[in-house]
Structures are given as C-alpha cells and as structure tokens.
C-alpha positions in Angstrom: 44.8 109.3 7.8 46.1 108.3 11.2 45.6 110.8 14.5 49.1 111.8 14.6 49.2 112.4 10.5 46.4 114.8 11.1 47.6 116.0 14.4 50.8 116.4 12.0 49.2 118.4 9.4 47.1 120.6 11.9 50.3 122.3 13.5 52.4 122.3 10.3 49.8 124.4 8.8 49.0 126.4 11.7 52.7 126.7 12.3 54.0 128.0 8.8 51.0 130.5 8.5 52.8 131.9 11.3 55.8 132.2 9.2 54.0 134.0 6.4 55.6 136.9 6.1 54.0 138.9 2.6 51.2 137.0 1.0 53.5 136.0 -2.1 55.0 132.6 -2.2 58.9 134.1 -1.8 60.1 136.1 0.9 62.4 139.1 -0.3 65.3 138.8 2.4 66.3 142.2 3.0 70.7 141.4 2.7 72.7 143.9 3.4 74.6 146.4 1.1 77.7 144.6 1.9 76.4 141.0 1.4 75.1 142.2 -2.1 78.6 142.8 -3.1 79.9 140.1 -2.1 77.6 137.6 -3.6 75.3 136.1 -6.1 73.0 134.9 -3.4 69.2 135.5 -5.0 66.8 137.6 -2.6 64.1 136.0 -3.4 63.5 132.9 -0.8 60.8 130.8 -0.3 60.2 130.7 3.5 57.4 129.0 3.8 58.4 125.9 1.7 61.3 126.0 3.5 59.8 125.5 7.0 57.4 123.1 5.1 60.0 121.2 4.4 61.5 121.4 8.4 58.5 121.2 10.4 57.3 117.7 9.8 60.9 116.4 10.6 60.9 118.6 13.6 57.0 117.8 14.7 57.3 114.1 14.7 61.1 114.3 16.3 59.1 116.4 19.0 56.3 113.7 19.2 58.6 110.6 19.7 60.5 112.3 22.0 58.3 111.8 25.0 56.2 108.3 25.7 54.9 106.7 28.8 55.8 103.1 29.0 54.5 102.5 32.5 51.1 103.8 34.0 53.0 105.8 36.7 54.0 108.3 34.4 51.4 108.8 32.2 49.8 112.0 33.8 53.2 113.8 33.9 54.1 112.9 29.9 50.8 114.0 29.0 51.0 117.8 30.5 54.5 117.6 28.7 52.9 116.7 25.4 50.6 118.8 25.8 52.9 121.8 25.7 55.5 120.8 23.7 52.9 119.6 21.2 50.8 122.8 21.5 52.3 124.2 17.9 54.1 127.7 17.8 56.4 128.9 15.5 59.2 126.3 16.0 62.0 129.1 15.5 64.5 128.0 18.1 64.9 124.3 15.8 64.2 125.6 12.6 67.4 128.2 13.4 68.9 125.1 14.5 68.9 122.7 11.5 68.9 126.0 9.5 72.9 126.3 10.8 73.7 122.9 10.8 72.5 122.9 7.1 75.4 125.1 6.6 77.8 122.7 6.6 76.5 119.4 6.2 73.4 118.7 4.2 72.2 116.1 6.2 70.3 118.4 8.8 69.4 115.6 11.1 72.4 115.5 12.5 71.2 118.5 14.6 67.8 117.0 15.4 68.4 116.1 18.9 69.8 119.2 19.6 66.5 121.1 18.3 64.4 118.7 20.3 66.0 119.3 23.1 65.8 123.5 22.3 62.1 123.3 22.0 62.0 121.4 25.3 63.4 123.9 27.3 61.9 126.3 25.6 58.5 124.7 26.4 59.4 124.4 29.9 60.5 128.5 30.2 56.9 129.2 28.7 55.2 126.7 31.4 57.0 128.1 34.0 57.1 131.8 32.9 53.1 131.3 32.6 52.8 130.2 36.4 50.9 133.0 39.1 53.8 133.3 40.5 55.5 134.8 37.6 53.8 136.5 34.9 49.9 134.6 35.6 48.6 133.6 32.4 46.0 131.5 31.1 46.9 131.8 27.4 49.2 130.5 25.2 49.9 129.6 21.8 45.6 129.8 21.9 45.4 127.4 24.3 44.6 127.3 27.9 48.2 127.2 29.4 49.4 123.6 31.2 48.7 125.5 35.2 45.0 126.0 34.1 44.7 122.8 32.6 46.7 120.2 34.9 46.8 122.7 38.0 50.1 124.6 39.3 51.6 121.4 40.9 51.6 119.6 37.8 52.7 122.2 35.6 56.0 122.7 37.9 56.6 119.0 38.0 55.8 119.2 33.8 58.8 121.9 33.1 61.6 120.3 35.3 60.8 116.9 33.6 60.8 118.4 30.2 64.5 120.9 31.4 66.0 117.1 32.7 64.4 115.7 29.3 66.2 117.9 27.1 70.0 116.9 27.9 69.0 113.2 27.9 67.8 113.5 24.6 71.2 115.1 23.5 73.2 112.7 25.7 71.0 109.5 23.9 70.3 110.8 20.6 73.6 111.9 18.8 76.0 108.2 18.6 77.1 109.0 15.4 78.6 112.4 16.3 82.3 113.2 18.1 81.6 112.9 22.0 83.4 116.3 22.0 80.9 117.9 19.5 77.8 116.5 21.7 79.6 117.7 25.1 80.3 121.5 23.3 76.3 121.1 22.8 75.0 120.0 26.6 77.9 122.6 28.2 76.3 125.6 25.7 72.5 124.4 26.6 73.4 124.7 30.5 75.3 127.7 30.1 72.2 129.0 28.0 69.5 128.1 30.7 71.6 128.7 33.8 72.0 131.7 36.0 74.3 133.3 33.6 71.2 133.3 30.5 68.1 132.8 31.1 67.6 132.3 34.9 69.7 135.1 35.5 67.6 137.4 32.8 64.5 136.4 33.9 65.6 137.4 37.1 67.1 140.5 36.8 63.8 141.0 35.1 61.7 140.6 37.9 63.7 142.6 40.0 63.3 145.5 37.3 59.7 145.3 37.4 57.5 148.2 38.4 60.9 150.5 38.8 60.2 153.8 37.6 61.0 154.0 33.8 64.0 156.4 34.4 65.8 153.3 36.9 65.8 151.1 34.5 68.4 151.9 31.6 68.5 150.9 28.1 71.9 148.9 28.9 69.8 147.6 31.8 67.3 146.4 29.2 69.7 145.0 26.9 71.1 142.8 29.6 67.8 141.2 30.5 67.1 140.6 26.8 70.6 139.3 25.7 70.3 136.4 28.3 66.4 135.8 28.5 66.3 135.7 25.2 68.6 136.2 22.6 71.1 133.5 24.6 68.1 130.7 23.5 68.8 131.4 19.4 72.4 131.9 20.3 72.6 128.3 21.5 70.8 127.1 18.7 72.4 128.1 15.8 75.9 127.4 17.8 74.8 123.6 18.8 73.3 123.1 15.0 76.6 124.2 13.6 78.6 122.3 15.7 76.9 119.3 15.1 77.1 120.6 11.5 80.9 120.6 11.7 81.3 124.0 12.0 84.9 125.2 12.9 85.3 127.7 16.2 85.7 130.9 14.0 82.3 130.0 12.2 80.3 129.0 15.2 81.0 132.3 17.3 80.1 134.3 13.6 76.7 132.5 14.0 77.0 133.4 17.3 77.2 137.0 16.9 74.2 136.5 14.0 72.4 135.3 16.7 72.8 137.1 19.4 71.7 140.3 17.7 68.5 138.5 16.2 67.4 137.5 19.7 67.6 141.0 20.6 65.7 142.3 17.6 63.1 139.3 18.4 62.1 141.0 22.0 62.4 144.6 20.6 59.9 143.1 18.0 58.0 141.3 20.7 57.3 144.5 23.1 56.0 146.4 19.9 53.4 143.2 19.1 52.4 143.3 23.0 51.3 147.1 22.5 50.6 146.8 19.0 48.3 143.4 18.1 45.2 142.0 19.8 45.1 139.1 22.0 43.1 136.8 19.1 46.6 138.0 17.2 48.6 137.2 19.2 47.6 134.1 20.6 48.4 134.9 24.2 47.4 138.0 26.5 48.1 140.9 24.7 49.0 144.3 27.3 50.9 142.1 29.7 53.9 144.4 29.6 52.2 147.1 30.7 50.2 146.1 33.1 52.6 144.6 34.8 54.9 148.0 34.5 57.5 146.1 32.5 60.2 148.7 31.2 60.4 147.6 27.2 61.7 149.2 24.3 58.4 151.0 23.2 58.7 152.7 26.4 61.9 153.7 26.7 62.1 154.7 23.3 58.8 155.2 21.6 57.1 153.1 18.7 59.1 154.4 15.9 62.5 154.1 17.8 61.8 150.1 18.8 61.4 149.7 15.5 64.4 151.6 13.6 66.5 149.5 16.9 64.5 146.0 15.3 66.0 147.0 12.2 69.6 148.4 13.3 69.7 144.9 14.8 69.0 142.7 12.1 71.2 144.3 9.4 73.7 144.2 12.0 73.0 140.3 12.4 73.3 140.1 8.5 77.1 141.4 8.3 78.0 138.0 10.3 77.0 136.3 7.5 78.8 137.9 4.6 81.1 135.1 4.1 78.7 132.5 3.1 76.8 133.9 0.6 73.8 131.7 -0.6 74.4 129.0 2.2 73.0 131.7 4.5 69.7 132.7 3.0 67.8 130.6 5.4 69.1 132.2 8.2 68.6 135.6 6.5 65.0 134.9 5.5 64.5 134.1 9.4 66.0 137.1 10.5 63.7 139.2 8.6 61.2 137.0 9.7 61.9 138.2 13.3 61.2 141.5 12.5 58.1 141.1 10.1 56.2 138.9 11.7 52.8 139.3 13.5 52.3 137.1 16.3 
C-alpha cells in the first residue's frame, strides 16, 4: 500500500467514526411531521456509508490540491498540508457534494468548490488558534500549525491557503457556465468577508468578557449566523449551483443551511461544557474561561438543547419539496445535533 493509500485510509476511518451517530449501521433521520406527509422518503439512512463513499473523493481532492514544485515553497505547502490534511469531520464538503447531488448525479462537479470550503475553513481554524485570538495548542488531536511551524508561519500558512481557495475554483471548474463558477467565488467572499465571518468573529471578540446580561441572545445569534452558519450556507449554495440548481432552490438550501449552522454552534457550546478534551479533540472549557457568552449560558443546558432541536426541524421544512433526494442532507442535520466531538 502506498503512503498516501494509507494516509488515505487513516483519516477516512478516523473521519467517519466521527460521523457515527448510534452504533447501528443506519442512521434514523428524524424528518419532520410535514416531510412524512409529503413523502415516501425511508428514515432509515446509512450515514456512514455514505460519507465512506465521499471522503476518499474529498481526501485525495484535498491532497492534490496543494504541491510544491520549486524548493522556495516547500516550507510554506507543508504547514498547509499539514492542516488541511490533519482529518476532521469534512462537513463543510460533504454538505457540499451532498447539495450538488441533488441535481446532478455526478457530484464532482462541486469538487472544487468543496476544496476550496475546506481551505478556508482550514485557514479560520489556523488563524482562530493563533495567541492572539483564542491561544490554542490543540486541534483535531494534533498540535496546532503556531506550535508546530511558529506564529510567523502559521499567518503566512492561512492567507496562502484563503488566496488558494478561489484559485482552485477559478482553475478547477472549465466544464461549468463562467456564470455558475462566478455565483460560487462572489458567495465564498461574501462568506469570509466582513459581512460573515470576519465580521462574526469580530463582533465576537468585542463581546468577550461583557457581562452576560450585555450580551443578548439576538446579539448571539448575529455572531453565530455569520461565523458560522454563513460557512454551511455557502456550501450547500455553491454545491447546488454547480449542481444546476435554479434561484428558488438554492436560497431553500439556503434557508436549510443557515438554520443548521446555527444549531451546529448551539451544539458546539454544549460539547465545550459538556465532553472532555480527549473527546473532543481540542481544549475543552475554552468558552468559559475566556467568558464567552454561549447558549448554555444564556439559556441553560436543557434550553441549548430544545434551541439545537427547534433549529434543525426548522432546517428540515426547507426541504419538504424533495423528498428522498434530501435524505443526505437530513441525515447531516441530525448529525449536527447528535454528534460528540
């Protein structure tokens, strides 16, 4: 077996046992009362197989994205490789390909577009891991890139991997409508600029260490809609487009979206108080010691959780029109909220 065919098989199983979300082989997805109605769709979905059947497209995608063809630039690819082949769940192209799927079965077409996801993604986690911001050596089990390739490195690492991203859309998708593949880089800017998540991350540092009572739950909302739930907006929008979704079904995804992100941090905050460290593969307790307002806080265990799940049945109603085409997506969203790490 050659390195990368075992480096291959390492995070594909590391990755999916992430995704396990009840020991049995099929995921119930939990559809709404409406969506039972409405269709045959069976509840019984095998998640795992599914993302088994992703992740080895998305891994090597993610591999031959970045090479060093000169020795000038060798140190800089390999503290990008090193993050952006560090594992972790893959949700942001999975969601991708997942909504492309939807309307074309040929989910490559939305490959460069999940590359480029997880690249920016990579480079928020780098960056968001500097001393400056939120000062963590830990991530995804790993030592993070600062503590391995020192904070100069690490800064250079993320902006390569941000300009990366949209060169790999602009390069990578030939066989696609130049209007489709300009919809895509205009919705990843708009994602990562001030307006999503440079703008949530930092109206987030300005909340942090305000009293409880000064930061509102609408205050809370805002930070998460655009820090977070922005990222799997823009994924599921640039897979369907590339998909050949029409308008009216790209902003439904969007909507589907948009609500998942948001049940993904209220699920996140009740992990951070909830699992260990070892669990969760990065520092557990960082919200609170940092006095981060978070939903746990403002409205107890119970009520983050009841908000999770208010969130993801109202994600589910988007979906009502496209009955078993939308399983995947549905078995992610409950995903979101079931998960343990």
């Amino acid at each position: 077996m050659s390195p990368f065919a075992l480096r291959l098989l390492l995070v594909a199983t590391a990755t999916v046992n992430a995704f396990v979300v009840v020991p049995s082989k099929t995921t119930t997805v939990r559809l709404s009362a409406t969506v039972e109605k409405k269709t045959t769709a069976t509840t019984e979905f095998n998640l795992n197989e599914y993302i088994m059947d992703k992740l080895p497209h998305v891994e090597k995608a993610l591999d031959e994205s970045l090479a060093s063809d000169i020795p000038q630039t060798a140190r800089i690819v390999e503290a990008m490789k090193y993050s952006l082949m560090a594992g972790g769940k893959r949700i942001r192209p999975v969601l991708c390909l997942a909504a492309c799927e939807m309307f074309d079965e040929n989910f490559h077409k939305a490959m460069p577009a999940a590359v480029a996801l997880e690249m920016i993604h990579t480079m928020s986690l780098i960056h968001d891991d500097l001393p400056a911001l939120d000062n963590d050596d830990l991530r995804r089990g790993k030592p993070t890139n600062h503590v391995v390739y020192g904070e100069d490195v690490a800064i250079l690492a993320g902006d390569a991997l941000l300009a990366q991203s949209f060169l790999h859309v602009a390069e990578n998708c030939n066989d696609q409508p130049p209007e489709r593949v300009l919809d895509v880089i205009r919705r990843l800017g708009h994602a990562f600029g001030p307006k999503g998540l440079a703008g949530g991350q930092m109206m987030d540092l300005e909340c942090e260490g305000k009293p409880t009572g000064e930061v509102s739950l609408d205050d809370l909302r805002w930070i998460h809609t655009h820090k977070t739930a922005v990222l799997l907006e823009v994924a599921v929008a640039s897979g369907a487009i590339l998909g050949g979704a029409s308008p009216a079904d790209v902003e439904r995804l969007e909507k589907f979206a948009l609500n998942v992100g948001l049940a993904f941090q209220v699920a996140d905050d009740i992990l951070d108080v909830t699992q260990s460290t070892e669990e969760l593969g990065k520092t557990a307790g960082k919200d609170e010691n940092t006095d981060k307002t978070t939903y746990p806080k403002l409205l107890g265990l119970d009520g983050a959780r009841a908000e999770a799940e208010r969130l993801i049945q109202e994600a589910k109603k988007s979906l009502e029109p496209y009955g078993d085409k939308a399983v995947p997506l549905l078995a992610l969203a409950d995903f979101i909220i079931d998960r343990k790490n």
